[in-house]
C-alpha positions in Angstrom: -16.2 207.7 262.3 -15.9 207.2 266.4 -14.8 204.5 265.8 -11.7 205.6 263.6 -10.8 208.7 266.0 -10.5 206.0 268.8 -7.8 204.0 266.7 -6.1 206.8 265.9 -6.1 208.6 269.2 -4.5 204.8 271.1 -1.8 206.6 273.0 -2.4 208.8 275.6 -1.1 212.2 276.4 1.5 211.2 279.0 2.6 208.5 276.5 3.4 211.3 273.7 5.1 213.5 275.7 7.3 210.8 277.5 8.3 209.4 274.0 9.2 213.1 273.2 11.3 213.2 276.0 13.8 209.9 274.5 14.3 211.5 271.2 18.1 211.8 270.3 19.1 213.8 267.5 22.3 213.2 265.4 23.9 214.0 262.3 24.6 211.7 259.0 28.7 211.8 258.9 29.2 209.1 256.7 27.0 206.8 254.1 28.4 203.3 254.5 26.4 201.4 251.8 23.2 200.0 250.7 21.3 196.9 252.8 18.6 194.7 252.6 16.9 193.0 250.1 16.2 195.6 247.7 18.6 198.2 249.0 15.7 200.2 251.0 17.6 200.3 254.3 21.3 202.9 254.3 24.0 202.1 256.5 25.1 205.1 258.2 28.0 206.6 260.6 26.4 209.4 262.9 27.5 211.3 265.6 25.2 213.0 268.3 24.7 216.6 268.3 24.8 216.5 271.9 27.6 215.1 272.7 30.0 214.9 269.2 33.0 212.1 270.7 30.3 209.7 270.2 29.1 208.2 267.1 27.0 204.6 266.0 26.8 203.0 263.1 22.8 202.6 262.3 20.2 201.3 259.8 18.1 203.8 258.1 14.9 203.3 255.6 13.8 205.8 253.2 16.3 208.1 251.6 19.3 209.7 253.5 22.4 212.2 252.7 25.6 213.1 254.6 24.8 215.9 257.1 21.1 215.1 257.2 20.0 215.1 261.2 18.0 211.8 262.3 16.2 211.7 265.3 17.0 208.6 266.8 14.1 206.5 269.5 16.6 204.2 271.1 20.2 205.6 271.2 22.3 202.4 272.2 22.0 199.9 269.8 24.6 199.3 266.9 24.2 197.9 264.0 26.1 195.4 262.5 28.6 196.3 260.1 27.7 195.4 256.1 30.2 192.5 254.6 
């Protein structure tokens, strides 16, 4: 059981609370479509809540609705658009 609480407990303090610090929050504008092999993975427009003339187009797994808020890890990457 040690053992398990070690795996689990990898990341440091510091480490949490600086990941905490690079979440960006946005809202779901638009649903673009459906992606991937199965159609898992949403296409979304979404604008930041921060600062609303900006928007990205982004990938999203799991289920997703217009005006649903996503916290977003990395912030500058686009993705490309669906043919």
């Amino acid at each position: 059981s040690q053992v398990k609480s070690l795996l689990i407990n990898k990341h440091t303090d510091q480490e949490i609370m600086e990941s905490a610090e690079e979440v960006t929050y946005a809202r779901v504008t638009e649903i673009i479509g459906k992606t991937g092999s199965r159609g898992g993975i949403s296409q979304v427009k979404v604008v930041f809540l921060k600062d609303s003339n900006r928007s990205l187009v982004r990938n999203i797994k799991g289920p997703v609705r217009k005006g649903d808020i996503i916290a977003l890890m990395e912030c500058e990457r686009e993705a490309r658009r669906l043919r």
